[in-house]
LOGU-235816 format. One record per residue: residue in one letter; residue number from 1; x, y, z of N, C-alpha, C, O in turn. Coordinates in Angstrom, 2 decimals, padded with zeros to 5 digits. Each point is the difference from the previous one (the first is absolute). Layout:
ATOM/resn/resi/n_u/n_v/n_w/ca_u/ca_v/ca_w/c_u/c_v/c_w/o_u/o_v/o_w
ATOM/A/NUM/X/Y/Z/X/Y/Z/X/Y/Z/X/Y/Z
...
//
This chain:
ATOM/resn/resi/n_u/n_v/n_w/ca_u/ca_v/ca_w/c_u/c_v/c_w/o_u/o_v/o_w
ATOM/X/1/-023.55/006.61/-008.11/001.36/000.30/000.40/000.81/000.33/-001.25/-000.26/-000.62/-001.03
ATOM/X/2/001.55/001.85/001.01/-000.11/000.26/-001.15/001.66/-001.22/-000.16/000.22/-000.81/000.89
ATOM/X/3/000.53/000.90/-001.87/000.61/-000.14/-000.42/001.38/000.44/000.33/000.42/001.03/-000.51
ATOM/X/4/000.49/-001.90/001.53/001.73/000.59/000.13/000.36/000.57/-000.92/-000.04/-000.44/-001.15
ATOM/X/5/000.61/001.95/001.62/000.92/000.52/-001.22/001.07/-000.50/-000.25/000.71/000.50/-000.87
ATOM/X/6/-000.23/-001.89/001.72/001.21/-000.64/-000.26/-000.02/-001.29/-000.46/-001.01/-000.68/000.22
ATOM/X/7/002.32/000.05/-001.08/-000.51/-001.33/-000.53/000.84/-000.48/001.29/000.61/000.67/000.84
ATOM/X/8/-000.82/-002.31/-001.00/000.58/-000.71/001.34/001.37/-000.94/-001.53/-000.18/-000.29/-001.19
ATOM/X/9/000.95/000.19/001.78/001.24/-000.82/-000.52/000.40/-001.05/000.63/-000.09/000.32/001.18
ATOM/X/10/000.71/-001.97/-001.25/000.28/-000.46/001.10/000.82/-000.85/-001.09/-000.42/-000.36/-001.10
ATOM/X/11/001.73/000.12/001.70/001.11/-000.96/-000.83/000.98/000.20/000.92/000.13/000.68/001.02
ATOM/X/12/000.81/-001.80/-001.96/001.03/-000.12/000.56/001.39/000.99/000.03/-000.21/001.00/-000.68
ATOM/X/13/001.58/-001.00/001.29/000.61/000.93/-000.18/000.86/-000.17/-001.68/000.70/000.92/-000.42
ATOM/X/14/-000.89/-002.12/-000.33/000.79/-000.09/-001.30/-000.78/000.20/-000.73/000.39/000.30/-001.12
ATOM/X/15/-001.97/-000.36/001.38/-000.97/000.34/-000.98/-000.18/001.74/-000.21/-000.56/000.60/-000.92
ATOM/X/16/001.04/-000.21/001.76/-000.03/001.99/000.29/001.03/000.60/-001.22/001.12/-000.42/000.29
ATOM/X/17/-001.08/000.86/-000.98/000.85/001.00/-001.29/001.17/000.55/001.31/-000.08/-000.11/001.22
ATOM/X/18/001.01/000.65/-001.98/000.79/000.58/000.75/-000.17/000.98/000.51/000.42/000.16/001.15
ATOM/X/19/-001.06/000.81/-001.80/-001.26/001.46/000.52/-000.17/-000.43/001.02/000.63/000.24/001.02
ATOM/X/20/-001.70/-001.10/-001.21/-001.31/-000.33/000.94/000.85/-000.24/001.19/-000.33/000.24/001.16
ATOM/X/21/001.55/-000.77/-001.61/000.50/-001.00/002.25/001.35/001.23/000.34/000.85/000.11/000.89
ATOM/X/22/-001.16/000.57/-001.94/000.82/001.76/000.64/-000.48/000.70/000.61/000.33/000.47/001.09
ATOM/X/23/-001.56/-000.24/-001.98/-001.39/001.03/000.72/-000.39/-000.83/001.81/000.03/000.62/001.06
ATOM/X/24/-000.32/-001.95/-001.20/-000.07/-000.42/001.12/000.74/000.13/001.01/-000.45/000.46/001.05
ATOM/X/25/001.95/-000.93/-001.22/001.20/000.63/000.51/000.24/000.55/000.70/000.39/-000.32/001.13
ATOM/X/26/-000.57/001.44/-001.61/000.26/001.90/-000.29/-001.16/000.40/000.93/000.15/000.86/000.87
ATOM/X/27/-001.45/-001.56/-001.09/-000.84/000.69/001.15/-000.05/-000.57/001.47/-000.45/000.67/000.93
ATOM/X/28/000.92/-001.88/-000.81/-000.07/-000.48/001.37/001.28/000.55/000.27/000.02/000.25/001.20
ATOM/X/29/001.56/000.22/-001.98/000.87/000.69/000.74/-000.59/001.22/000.45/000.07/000.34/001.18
ATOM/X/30/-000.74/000.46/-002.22/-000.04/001.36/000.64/-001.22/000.10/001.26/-000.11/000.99/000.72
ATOM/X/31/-000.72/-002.17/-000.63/-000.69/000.28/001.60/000.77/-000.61/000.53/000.66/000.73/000.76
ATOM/X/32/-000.26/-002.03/-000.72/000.53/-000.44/001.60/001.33/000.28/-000.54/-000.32/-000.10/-001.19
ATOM/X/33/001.28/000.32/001.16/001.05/-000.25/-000.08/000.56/002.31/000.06/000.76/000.41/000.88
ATOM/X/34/-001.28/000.39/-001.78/000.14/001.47/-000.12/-001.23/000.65/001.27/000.06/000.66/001.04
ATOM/X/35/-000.77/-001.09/-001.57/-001.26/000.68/000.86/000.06/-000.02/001.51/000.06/000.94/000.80
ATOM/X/36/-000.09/-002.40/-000.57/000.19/-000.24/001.44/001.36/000.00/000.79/000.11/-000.30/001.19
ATOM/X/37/000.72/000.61/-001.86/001.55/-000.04/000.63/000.64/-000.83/000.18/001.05/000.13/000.63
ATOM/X/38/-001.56/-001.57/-001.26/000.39/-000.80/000.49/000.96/-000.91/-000.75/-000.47/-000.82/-000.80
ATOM/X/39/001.95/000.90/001.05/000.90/-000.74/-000.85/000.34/-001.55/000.36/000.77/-000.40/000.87
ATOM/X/40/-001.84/-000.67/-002.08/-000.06/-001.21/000.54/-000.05/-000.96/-001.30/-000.37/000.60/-001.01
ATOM/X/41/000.58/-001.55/000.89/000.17/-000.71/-001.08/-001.30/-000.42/-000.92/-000.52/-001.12/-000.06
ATOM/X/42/000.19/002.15/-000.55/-001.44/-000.15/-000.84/-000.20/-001.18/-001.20/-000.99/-000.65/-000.34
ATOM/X/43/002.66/000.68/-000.25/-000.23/-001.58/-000.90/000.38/-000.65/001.01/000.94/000.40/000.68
ATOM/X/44/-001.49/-001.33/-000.46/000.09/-001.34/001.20/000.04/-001.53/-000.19/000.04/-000.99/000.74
ATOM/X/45/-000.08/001.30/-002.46/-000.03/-001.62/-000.64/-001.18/-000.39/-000.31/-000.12/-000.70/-001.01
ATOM/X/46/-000.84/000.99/001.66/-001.01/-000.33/000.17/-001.30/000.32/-001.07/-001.17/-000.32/000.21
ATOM/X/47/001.56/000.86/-001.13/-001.15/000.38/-001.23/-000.13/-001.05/-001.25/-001.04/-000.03/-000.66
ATOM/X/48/002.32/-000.94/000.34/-000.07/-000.24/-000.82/-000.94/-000.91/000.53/-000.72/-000.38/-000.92
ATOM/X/49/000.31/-000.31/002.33/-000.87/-001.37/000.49/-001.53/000.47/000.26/-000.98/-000.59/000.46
ATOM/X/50/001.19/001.88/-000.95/-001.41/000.59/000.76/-000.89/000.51/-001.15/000.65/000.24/-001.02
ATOM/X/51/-001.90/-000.03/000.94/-000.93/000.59/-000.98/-000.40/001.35/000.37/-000.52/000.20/001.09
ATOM/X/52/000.73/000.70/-001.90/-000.06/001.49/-000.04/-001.22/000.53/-000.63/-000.31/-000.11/-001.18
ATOM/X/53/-000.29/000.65/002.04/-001.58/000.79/000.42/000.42/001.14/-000.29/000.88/000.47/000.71
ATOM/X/54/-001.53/000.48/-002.13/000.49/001.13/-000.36/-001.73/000.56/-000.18/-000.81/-000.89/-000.28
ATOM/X/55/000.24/002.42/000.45/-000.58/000.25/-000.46/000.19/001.43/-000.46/000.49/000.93/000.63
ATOM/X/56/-001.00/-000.95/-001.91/000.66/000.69/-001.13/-001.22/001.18/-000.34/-001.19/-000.33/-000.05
ATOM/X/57/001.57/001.50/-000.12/-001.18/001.00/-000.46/000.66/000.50/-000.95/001.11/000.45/000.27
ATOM/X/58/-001.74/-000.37/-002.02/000.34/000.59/-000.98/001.49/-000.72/-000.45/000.05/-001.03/-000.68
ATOM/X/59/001.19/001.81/001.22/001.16/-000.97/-000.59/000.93/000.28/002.16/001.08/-000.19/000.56
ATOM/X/60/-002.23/000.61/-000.31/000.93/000.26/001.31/-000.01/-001.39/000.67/-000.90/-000.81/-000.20
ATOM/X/61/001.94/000.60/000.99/-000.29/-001.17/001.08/-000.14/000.92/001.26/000.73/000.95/000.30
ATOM/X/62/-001.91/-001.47/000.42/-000.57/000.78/001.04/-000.01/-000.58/001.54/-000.16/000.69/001.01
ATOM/X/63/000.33/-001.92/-001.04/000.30/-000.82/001.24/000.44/-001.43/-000.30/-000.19/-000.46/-001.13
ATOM/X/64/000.56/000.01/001.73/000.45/-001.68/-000.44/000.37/-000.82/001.75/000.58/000.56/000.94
ATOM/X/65/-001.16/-002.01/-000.96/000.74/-000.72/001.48/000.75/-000.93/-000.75/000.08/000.02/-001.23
ATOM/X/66/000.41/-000.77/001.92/001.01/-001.45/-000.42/-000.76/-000.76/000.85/-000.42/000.54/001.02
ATOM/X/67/000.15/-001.74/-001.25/-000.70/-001.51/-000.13/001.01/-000.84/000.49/001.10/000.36/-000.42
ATOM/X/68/-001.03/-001.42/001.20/000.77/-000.73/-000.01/-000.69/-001.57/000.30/-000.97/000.05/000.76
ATOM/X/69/001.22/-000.94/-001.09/-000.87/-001.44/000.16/000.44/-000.50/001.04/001.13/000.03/000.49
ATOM/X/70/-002.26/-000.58/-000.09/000.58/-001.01/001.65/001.48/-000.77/-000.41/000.25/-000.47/-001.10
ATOM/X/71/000.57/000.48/002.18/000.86/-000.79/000.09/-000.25/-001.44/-000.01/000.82/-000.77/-000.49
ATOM/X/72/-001.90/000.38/000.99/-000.41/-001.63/000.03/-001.38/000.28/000.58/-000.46/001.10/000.31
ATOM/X/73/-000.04/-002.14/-000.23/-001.34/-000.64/-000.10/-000.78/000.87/001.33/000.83/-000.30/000.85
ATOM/X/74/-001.55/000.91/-000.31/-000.79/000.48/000.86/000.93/001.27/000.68/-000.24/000.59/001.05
ATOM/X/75/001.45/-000.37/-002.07/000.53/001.54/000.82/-000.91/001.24/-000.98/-000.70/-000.03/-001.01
ATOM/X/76/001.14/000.94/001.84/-000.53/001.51/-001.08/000.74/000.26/-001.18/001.20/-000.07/-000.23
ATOM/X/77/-002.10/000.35/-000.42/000.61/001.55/-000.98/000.41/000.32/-000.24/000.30/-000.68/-000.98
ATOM/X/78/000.77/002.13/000.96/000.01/001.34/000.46/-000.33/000.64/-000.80/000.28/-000.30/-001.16
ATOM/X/79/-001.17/001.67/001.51/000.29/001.37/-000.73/001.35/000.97/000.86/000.24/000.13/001.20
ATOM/X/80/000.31/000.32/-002.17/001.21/000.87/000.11/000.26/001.37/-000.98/-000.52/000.06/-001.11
ATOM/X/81/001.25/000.85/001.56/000.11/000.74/-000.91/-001.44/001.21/-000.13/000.28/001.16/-000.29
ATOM/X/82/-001.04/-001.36/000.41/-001.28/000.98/-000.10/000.53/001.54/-000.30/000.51/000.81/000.77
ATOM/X/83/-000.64/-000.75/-001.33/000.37/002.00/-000.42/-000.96/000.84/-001.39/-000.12/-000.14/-001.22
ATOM/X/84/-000.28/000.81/002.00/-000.47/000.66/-000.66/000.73/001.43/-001.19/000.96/000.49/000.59
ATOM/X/85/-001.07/-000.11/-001.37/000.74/001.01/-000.70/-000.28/001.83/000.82/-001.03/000.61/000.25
ATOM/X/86/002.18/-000.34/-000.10/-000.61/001.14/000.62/-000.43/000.95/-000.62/-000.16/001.08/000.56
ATOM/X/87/-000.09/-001.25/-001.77/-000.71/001.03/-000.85/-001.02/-000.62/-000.19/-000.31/000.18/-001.18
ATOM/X/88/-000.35/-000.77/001.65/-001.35/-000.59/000.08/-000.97/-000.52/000.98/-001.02/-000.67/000.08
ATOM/X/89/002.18/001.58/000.88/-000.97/-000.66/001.73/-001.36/000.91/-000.20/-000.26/000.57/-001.06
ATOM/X/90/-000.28/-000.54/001.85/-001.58/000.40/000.28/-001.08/-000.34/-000.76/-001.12/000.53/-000.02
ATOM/X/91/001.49/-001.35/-000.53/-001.16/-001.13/-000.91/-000.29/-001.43/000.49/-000.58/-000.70/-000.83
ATOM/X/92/000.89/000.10/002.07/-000.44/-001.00/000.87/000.84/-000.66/-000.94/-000.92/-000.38/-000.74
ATOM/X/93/001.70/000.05/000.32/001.04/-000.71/-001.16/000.73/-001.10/001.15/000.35/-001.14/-000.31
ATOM/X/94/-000.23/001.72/001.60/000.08/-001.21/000.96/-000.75/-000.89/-000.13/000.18/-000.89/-000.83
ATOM/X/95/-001.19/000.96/001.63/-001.39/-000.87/-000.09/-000.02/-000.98/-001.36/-000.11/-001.22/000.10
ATOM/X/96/000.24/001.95/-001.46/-000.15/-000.32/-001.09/000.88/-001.29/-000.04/-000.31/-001.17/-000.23
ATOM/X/97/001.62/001.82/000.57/001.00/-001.13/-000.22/-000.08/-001.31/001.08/000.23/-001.19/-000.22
ATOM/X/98/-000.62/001.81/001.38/-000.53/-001.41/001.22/-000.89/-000.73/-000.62/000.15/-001.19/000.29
ATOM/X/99/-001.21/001.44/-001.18/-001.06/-001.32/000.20/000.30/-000.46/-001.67/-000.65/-000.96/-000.41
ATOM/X/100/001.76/001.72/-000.69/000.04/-000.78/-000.91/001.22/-001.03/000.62/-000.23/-001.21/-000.07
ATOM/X/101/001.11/001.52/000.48/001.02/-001.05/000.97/-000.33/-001.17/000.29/000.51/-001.01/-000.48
ATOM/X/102/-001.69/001.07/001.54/-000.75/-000.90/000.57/-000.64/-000.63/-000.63/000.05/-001.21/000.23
ATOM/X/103/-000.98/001.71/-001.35/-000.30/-000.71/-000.51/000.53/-001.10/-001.44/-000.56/-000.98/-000.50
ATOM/X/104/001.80/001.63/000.17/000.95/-000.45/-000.61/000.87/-001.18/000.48/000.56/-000.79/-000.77
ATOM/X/105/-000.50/000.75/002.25/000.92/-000.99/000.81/-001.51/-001.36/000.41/000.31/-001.19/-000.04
ATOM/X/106/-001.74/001.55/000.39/-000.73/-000.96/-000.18/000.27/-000.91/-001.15/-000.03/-001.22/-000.13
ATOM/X/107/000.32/002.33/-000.73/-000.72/-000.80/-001.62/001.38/-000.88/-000.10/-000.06/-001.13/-000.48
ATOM/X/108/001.13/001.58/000.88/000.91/-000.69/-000.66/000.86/-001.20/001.27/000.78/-000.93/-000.25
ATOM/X/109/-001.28/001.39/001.51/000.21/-000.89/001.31/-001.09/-000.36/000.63/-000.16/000.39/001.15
ATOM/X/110/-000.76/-001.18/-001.77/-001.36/000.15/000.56/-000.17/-001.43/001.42/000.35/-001.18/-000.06
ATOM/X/111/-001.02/001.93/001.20/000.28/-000.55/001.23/001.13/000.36/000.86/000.03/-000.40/001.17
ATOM/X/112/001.02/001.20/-001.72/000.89/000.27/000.59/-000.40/001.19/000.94/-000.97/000.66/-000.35
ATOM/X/113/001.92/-000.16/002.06/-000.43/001.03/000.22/001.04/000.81/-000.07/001.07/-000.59/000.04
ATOM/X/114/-001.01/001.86/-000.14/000.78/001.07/-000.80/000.69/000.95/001.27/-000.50/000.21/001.11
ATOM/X/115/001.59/000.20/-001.55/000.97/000.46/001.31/000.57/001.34/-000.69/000.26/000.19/-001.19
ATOM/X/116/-000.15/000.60/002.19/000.79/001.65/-000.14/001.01/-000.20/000.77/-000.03/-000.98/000.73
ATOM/X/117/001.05/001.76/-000.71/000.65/001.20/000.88/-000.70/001.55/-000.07/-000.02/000.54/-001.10
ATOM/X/118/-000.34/-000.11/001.80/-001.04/001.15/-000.05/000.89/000.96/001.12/000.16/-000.22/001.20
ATOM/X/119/000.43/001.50/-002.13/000.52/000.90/000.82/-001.31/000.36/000.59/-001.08/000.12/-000.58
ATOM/X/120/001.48/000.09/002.25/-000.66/-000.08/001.20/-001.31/001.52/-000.17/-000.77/000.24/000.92
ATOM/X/121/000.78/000.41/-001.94/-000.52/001.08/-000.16/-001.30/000.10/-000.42/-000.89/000.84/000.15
ATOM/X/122/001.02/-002.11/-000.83/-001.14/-000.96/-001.11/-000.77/-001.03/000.57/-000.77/-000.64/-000.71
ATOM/X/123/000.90/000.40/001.88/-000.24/-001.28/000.47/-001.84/000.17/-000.09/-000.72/-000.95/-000.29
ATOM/X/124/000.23/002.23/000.59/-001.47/-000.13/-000.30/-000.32/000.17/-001.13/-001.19/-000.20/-000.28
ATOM/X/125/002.04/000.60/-000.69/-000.61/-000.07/-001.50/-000.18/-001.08/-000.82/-000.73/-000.12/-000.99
ATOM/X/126/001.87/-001.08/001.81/000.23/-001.26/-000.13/-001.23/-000.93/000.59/-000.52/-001.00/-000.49
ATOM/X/127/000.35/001.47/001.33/-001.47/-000.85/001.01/-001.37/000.46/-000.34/-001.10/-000.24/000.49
ATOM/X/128/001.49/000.96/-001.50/-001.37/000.09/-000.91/-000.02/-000.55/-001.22/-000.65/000.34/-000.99
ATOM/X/129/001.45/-001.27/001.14/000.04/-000.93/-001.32/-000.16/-002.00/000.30/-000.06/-001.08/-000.60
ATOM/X/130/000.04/001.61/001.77/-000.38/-001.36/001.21/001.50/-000.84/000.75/000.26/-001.18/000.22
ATOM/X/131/000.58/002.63/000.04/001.67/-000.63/-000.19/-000.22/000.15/001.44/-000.61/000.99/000.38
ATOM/X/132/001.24/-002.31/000.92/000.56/000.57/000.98/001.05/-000.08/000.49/000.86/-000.63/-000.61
ATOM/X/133/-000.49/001.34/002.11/001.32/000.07/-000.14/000.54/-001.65/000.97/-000.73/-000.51/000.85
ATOM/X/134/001.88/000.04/-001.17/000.85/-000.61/000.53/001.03/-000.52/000.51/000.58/-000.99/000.44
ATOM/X/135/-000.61/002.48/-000.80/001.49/000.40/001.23/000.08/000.74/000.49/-000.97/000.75/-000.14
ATOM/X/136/002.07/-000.24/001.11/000.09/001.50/000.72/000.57/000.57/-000.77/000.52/-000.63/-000.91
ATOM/X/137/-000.34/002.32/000.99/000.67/000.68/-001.13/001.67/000.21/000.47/000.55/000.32/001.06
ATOM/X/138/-000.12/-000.63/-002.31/001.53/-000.49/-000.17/000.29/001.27/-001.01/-000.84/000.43/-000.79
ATOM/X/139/002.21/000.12/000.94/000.62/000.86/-001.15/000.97/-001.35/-001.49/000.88/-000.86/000.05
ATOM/X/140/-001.54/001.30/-000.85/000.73/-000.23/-001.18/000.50/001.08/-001.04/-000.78/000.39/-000.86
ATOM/X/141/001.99/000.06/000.92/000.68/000.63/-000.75/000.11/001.53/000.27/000.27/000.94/-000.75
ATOM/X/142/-000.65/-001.01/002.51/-000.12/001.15/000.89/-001.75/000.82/-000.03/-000.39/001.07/000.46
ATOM/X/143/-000.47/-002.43/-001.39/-001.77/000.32/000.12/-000.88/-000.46/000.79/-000.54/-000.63/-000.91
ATOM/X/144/000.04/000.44/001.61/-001.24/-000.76/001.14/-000.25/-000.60/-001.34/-000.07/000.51/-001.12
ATOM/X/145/-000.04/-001.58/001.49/-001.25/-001.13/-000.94/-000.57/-000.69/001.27/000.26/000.00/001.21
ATOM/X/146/-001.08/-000.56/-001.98/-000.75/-001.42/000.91/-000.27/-000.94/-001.22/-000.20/000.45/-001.13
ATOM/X/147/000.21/-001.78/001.40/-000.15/-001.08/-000.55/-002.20/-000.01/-000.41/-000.85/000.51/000.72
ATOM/X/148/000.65/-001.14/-001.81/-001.12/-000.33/000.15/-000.52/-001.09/-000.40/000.76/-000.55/-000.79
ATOM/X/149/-002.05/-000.23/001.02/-000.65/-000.78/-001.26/-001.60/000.07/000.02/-000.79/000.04/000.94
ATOM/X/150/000.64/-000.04/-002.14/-001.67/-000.24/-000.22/-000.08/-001.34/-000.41/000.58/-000.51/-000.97
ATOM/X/151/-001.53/-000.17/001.99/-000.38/-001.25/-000.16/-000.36/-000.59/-001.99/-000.48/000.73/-000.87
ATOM/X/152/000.82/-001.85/000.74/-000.76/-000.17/-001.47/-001.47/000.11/000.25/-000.64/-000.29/001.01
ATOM/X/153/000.12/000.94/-002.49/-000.91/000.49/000.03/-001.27/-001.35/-000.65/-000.03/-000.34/-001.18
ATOM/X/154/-000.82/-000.19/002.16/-001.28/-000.89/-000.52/-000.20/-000.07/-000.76/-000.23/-001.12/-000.46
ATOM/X/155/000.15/002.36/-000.40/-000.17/-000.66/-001.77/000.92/-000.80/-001.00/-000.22/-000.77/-000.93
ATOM/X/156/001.66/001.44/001.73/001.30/-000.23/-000.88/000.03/-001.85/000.14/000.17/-000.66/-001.03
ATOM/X/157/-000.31/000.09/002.17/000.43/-000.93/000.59/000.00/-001.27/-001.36/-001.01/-000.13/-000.70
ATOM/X/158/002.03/-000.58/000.53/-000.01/-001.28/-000.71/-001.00/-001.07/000.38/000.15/-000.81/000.91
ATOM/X/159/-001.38/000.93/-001.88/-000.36/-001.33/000.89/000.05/-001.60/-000.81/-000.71/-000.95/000.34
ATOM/X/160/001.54/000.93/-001.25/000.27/-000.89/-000.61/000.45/-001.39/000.47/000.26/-000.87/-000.82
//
């Protein structure tokens, strides 16, 4: 198997240079926020509590999710945020970024099981990552989503 042309990054939002949490920024505004039409509150508070999944080709940032830790003891996860760069779609850079996520939220929530909001479009690209759905589809911010979770995964599990 050969070798990602991308490195994987994972920190926090004070550990990121000011570049680095612009470039991040800057690319989740221009898909969800320019791309998709959708005028909705993209800083949400919510980065400085969360760990940021960047993967990086050369000096580009090419996709990145946000991490978030269980709230307490046997809740989920979340992955959030998932975007890919649109100057770099057609390189499975999705995919790429789903199973370093996942496997990033094992390593660092291990036993926990892991939760989306999955615009409703995705929901099978999502269920090929072992996500299902658990809810009916609801509009958020005028988008179909559906709720999801993938069970914790047997290996991850604490058995301490």
């Amino acid at each position: 198997m050969s070798k990602p042309a991308y490195r994987v990054d994972l920190r926090t939002m004070d550990a990121l240079s000011a570049a680095d949490l612009y470039a991040l920024l800057k690319m989740r505004v221009d898909v969800f926020v320019v791309e998709q039409q959708c005028a909705y509150p993209e800083l949400d508070g919510k980065d400085a509590a969360a760990l940021h999944l960047r993967l990086i080709e050369g000096d580009a940032l090419v996709a990145s999710a946000r991490l978030m830790k269980p709230k307490q003891t046997g809740e989920p996860a979340r992955i959030g945020r998932v975007v890919v760069s649109p100057d770099h779609r057609g390189k499975r850079l999705g995919d790429a970024v789903m199973r370093e996520a996942l496997s990033a939220c094992e390593a660092a929530f291990p036993g926990a099981p892991i939760a989306l909001s999955a615009q409703s479009h995705l929901r099978a690209f999502y269920a090929g990552f072992g996500f299902l759905a658990t809810s009916d589809e609801y509009l958020e911010d005028g988008i179909p989503h559906v709720d999801m979770l993938r069970p914790a995964s047997p290996r991850s599990t604490d058995i301490s």
